[in-house]
C-alpha positions in Angstrom: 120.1 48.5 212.2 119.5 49.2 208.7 118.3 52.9 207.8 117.1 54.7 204.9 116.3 58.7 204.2 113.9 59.8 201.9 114.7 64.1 202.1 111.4 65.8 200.3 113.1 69.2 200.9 115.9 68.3 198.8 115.2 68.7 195.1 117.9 67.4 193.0 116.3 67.8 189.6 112.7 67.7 187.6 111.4 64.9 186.8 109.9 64.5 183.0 108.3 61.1 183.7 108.4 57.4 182.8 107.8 56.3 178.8 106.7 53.3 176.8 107.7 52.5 173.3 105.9 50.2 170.9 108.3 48.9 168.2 106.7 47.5 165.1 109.5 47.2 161.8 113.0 46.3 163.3 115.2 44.0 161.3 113.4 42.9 158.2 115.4 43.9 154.7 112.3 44.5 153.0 109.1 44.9 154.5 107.0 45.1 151.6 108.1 41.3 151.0 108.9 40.0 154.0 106.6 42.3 156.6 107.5 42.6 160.0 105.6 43.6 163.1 106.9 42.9 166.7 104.8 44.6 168.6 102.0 41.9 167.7 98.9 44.0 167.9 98.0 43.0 164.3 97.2 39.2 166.0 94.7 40.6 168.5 91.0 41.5 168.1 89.7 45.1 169.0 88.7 44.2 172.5 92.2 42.9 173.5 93.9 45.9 171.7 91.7 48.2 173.9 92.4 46.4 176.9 95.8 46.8 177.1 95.9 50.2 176.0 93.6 50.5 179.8 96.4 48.5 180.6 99.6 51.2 179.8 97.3 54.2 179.7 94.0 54.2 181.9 94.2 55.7 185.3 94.5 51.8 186.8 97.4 51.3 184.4 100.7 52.4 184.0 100.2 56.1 183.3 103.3 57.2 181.0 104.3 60.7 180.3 106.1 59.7 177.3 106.6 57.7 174.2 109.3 56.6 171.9 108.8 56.2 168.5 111.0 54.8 165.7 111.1 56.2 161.9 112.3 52.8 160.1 114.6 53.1 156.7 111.1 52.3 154.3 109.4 55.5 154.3 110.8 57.4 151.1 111.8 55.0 147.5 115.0 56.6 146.3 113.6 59.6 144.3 113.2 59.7 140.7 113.4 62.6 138.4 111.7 65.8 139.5 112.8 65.5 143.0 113.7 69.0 144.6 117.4 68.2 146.9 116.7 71.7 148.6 117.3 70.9 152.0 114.6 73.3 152.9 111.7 71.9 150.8 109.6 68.9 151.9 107.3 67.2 149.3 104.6 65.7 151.8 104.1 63.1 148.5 108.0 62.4 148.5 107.0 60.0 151.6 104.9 57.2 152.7 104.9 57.5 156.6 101.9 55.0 156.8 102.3 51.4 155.3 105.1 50.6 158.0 104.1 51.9 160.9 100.1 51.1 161.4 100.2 49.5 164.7 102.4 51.7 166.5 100.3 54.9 165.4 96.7 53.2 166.9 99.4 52.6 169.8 100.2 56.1 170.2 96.7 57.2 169.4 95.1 55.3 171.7 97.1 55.9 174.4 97.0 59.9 173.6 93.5 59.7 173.7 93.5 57.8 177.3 95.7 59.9 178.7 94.3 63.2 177.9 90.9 61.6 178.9 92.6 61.6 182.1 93.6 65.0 182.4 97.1 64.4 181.4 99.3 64.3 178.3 102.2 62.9 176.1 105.4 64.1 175.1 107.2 62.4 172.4 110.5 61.9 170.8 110.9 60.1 167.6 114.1 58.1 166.7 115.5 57.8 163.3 116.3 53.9 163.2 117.7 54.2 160.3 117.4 56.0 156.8 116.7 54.4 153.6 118.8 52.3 151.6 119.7 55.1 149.3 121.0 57.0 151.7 124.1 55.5 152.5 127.3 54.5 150.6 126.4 51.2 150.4 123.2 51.6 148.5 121.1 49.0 151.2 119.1 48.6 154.0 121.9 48.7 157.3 124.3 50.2 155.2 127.2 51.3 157.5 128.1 54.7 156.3 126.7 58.2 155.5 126.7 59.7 151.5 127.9 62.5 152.8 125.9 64.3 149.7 123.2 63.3 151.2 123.4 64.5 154.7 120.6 66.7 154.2 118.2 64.1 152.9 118.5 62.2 156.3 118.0 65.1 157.9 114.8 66.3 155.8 113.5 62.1 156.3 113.3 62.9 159.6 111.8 66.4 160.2 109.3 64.9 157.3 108.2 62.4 159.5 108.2 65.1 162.9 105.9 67.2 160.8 103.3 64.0 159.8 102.9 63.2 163.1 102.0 66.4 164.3 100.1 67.8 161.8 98.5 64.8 160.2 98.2 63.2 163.4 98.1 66.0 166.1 101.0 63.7 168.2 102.9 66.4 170.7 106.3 65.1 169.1 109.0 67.5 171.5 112.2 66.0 170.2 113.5 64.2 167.2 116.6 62.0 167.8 119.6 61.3 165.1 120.4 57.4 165.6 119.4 54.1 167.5 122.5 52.6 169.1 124.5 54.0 166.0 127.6 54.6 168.0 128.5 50.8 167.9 130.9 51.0 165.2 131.9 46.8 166.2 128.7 45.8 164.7 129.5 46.6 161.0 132.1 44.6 158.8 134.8 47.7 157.9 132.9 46.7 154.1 129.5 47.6 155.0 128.5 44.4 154.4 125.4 43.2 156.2 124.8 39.4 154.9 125.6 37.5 158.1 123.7 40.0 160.8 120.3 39.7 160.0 119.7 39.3 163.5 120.4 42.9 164.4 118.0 45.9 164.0 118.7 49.2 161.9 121.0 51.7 162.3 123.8 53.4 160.6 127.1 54.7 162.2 127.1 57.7 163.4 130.8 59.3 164.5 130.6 61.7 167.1 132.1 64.7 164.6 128.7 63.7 162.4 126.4 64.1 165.3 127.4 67.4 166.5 127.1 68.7 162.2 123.6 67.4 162.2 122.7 69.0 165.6 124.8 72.6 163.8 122.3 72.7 161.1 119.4 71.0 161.7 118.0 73.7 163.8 117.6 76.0 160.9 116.0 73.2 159.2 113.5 72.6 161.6 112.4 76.3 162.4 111.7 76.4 158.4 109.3 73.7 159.2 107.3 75.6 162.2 108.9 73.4 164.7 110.4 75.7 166.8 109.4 74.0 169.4 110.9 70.9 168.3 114.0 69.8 169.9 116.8 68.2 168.8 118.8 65.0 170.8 122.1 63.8 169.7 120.8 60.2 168.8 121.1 57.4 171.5 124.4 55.3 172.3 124.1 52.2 173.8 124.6 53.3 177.2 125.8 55.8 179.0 129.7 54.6 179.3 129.7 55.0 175.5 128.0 58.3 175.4 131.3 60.0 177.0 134.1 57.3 176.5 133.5 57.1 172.5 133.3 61.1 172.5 129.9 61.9 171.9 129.9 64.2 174.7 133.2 66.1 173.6 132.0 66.4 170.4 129.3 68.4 171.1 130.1 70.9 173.5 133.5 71.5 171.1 131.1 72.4 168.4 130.1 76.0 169.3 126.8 75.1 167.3 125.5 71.8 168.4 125.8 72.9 172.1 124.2 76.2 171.3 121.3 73.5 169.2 121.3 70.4 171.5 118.0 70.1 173.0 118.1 67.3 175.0 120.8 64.5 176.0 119.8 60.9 175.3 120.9 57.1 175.8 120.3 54.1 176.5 121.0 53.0 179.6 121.9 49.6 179.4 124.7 47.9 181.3 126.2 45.1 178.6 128.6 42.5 178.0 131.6 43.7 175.9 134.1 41.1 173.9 135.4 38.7 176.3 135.2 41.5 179.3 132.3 43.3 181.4 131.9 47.0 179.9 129.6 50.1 181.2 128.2 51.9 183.8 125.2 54.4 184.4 128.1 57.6 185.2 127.0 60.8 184.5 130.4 62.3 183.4 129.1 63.1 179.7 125.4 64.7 181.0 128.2 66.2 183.3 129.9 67.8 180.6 127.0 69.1 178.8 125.4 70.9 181.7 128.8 72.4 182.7 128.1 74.3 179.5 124.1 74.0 178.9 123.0 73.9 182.4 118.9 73.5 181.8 119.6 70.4 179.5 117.5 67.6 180.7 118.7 63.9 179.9 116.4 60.5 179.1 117.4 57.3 179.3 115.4 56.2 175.6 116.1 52.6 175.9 116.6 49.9 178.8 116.3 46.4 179.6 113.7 44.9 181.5 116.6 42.5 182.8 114.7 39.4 184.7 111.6 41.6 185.1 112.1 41.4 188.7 113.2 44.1 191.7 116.9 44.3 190.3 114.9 45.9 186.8 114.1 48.6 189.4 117.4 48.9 190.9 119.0 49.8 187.2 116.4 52.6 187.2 117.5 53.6 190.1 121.3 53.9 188.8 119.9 55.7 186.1 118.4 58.1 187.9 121.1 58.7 190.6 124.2 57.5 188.9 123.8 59.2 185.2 121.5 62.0 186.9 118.7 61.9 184.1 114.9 63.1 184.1 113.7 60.3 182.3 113.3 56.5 181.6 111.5 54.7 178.8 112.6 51.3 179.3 112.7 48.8 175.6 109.8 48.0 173.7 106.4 47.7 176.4 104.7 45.2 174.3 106.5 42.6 172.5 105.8 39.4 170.0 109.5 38.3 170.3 109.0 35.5 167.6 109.5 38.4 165.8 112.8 39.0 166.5 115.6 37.0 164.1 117.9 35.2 166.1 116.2 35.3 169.7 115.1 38.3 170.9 118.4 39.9 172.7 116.5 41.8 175.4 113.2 39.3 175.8 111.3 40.7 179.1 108.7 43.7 178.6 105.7 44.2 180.5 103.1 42.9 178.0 103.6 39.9 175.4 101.5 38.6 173.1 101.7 35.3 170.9 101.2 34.2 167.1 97.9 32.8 168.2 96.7 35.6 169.2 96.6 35.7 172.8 98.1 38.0 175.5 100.0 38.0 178.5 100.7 40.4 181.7 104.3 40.0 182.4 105.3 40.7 185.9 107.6 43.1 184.5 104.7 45.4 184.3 103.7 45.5 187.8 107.2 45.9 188.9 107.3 48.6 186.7 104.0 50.4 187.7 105.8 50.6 191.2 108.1 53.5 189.9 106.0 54.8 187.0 102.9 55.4 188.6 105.4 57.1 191.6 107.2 59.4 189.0 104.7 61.4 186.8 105.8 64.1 184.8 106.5 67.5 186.5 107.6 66.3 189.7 111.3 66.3 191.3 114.2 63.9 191.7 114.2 63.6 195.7 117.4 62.8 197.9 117.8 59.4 199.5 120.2 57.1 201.0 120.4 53.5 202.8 123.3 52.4 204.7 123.0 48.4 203.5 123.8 47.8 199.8 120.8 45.6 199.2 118.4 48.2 199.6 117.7 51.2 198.1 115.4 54.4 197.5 113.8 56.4 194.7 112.3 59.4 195.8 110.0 61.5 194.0 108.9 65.0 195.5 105.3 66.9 194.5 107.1 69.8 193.1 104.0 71.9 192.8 101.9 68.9 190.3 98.9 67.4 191.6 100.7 64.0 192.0 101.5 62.6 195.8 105.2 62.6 197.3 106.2 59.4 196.5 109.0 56.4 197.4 110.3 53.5 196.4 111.9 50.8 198.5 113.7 48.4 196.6 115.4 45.5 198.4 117.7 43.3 196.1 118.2 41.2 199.7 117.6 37.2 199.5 115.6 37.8 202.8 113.3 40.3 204.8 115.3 43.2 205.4 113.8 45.3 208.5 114.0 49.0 207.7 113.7 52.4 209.3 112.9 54.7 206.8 113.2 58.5 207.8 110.7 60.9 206.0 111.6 64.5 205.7 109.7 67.4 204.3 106.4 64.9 203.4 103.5 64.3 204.8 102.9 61.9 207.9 101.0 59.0 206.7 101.2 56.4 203.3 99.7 54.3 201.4 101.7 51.3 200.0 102.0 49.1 197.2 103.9 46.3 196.2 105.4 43.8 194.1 107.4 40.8 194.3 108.0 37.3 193.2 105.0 35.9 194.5 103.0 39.4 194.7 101.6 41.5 192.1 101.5 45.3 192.8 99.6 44.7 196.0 98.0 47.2 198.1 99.6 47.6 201.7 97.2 50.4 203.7 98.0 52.9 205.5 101.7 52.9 207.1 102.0 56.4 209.8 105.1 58.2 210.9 106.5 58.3 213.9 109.4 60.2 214.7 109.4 61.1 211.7 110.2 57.4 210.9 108.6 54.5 208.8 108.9 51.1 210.5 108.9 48.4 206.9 109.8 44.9 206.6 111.0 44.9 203.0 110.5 40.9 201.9 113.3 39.4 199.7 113.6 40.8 195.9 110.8 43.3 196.3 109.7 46.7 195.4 107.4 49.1 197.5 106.1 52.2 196.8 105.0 54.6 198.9 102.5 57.8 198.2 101.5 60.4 200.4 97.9 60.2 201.8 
């Protein structure tokens, strides 16, 4: 008979919450020429803006916990004469933080306003995507390498754009984070040259040796600011096979500053294809390594893919959480206008898409991913589960002292129904479900009650269920 375990008792860490990201300036060379706006709210009226921020952030919705959002390479001209290099000096006027990034500040805005309406709140972490042209050796936008006499400059272009968006704009930024999949050294000719990859997105490398020097002195940098209370995260590899294996991990905690500085571990969590071979995994030997050193370091996953949009989507959250042991998830970008995107869009499901003609759809990737973000809200814990059949799984999310209901998640990768026992230990005796599958959109269930401490489900093919304490 297949069993399942959901163990309330068992906390095996807190839980920071599920996040959205709304991307609008990603590849374009020159935005003031050739603008760029993926996210697509610019095509909608008022009224269909507002309704999917109800959508993502009213009570009904979504409800995140956090937000991702990029610093693209236009904000700061190369500076003329007059311009003061002290890394501890910010000219406000030195930078234009607002002609590039319109749509995903109402985004934020909006959905800071619906969620505190709500009783609830925001953290964010902002992402350099990459810095301007004149930053890097090769004098343009994507160049591959750092002017090393300009290390500071980066550094200054992004606390700049921290300190905008929480005092100009009162955003809760928490954490500022180096680099956007700048670990992928592969996707630069060894010249720099960017002519014939148009279709990718910013970035610049970062070596590992470079990420633990900016964690080392950026700190200093920021409490200069008033951001003490800004942390710092070690910019986001691909995944989190790269995150140790390329020796981002090492670096760090062999620099007795940037493990002393680090202030939170972040990746993506993608699973991808490599050259001619199958790379990656969601391990958690580099988080591993951290914590052997920084114990209270928590770890996000920053960027995912929505895969097919379907109940294998949930089962890579579930490897995040489990396998690479982190606190938190904000899948890729939650609203998308992928004609946008140069060359095909590489990761195209979201939970939200919207056309040139200005219209709008709900993808079912949303409702699948309502099962687990609605489940896990910020403050509660990681809960221990196990299934003995390999086409099912659990997500368990305990209280932990919040006002938010135990919660589960059943999530059954099986091409048929798959009868379960599900034990319950530590929670309460009856449920409410919800679910989504191919044919069903986040559906409510009723009431399901305990007995023997036991929760008699038939799980349908490819479907997720969640399950809150009543």
């Amino acid at each position: 008979m297949r069993t399942a375990q959901v163990d309330f008792t068992k906390k095996l860490r807190d839980w920071d919450g599920f996040g959205v990201n709304y991307v609008e300036a990603a590849q374009t060379r020159d935005y003031f020429t050739e603008p760029q706006e993926y996210g697509g709210f610019s095509t909608l009226t008022e009224a269909q803006r507002q309704e999917i921020i109800e959508l993502i952030f009213g009570p009904d919705g979504l409800k995140p916990g956090l937000v991702k959002m990029f610093l693209d390479p236009f904000h700061q001209p190369e500076p003329g004469p007059g311009y003061r290099y002290d890394r501890h000096v910010i000219d406000p006027a030195a930078y234009d933080h607002a002609s590039t990034t319109q749509w995903m500040r109402y985004f934020v805005r909006e959905g800071l306003n619906k969620t505190r309406a709500r009783g609830d709140d925001l953290q964010i972490i902002t992402t350099l995507y990459g810095p301007p042209a004149w930053m890097t050796r090769q004098k343009f936008v994507r160049g591959r390498d750092l002017d090393p006499e300009l290390k500071y400059e980066v550094a200054k272009y992004l606390i700049a754009w921290a300190k905008y968006l929480r005092e100009v704009e009162g955003f809760p930024v928490r954490y500022v984070s180096l680099h956007n999949e700048g670990e992928d050294w592969q996707r630069w000719p060894l010249d720099g040259s960017t002519w014939d990859a148009l279709s990718h997105d910013y970035n610049m490398y970062w070596p590992p040796e470079q990420v633990a020097d900016f964690i080392g002195f950026m700190r200093e940098m920021l409490d200069q600011q008033g951001m003490q209370d800004v942390g710092i995260a070690p910019g986001e590899p691909s995944n989190w096979y790269r995150f140790f294996e390329y020796g981002y991990a090492d670096a760090i905690v062999e620099d007795a500053q940037a493990i002393a500085n680090i202030g939170l571990i972040t990746s993506h969590g993608f699973f991808g294809r490599g050259i001619g071979r199958w790379y990656g995994d969601w391990r958690s030997v580099g988080i591993d390594t951290l914590r052997e050193r920084r114990p209270d370091l928590h770890a996000w996953v920053t960027s995912t893919s929505w895969s097919r949009m379907d109940a294998a989507f949930v089962w890579e959250i579930h490897n995040n959480i489990y396998s690479a042991k982190v606190n938190a998830i904000i899948p890729w970008a939650t609203v998308q206008r992928s004609s946008q995107w140069v060359g095909g869009d590489p990761n195209p499901g979201t939970a939200i898409r919207i056309d040139d003609s200005g219209r709008f759809i709900v993808e079912k990737g949303y409702y699948f991913f309502k099962q687990v973000c609605r489940a896990g809200q910020p403050g509660m814990a990681v809960a221990h589960v196990r299934s003995n059949d390999p086409e099912v799984t659990l997500i368990g999310f305990g209280s932990n002292g919040t006002k938010n209901p135990d919660a589960f998640i059943v999530i059954s990768l099986a091409q048929e129904s798959v009868a379960l026992s599900i034990r319950v230990v530590g929670g309460a005796s009856r449920f409410t479900a919800h679910r989504s599958s191919e044919t069903e959109r986040y559906i409510a269930l009723g009431e399901f009650e305990l007995k023997d401490d036991a929760l008699n489900y038939c799980a349908p093919a490819m479907s997720v269920t969640t399950f809150f304490a009543a």
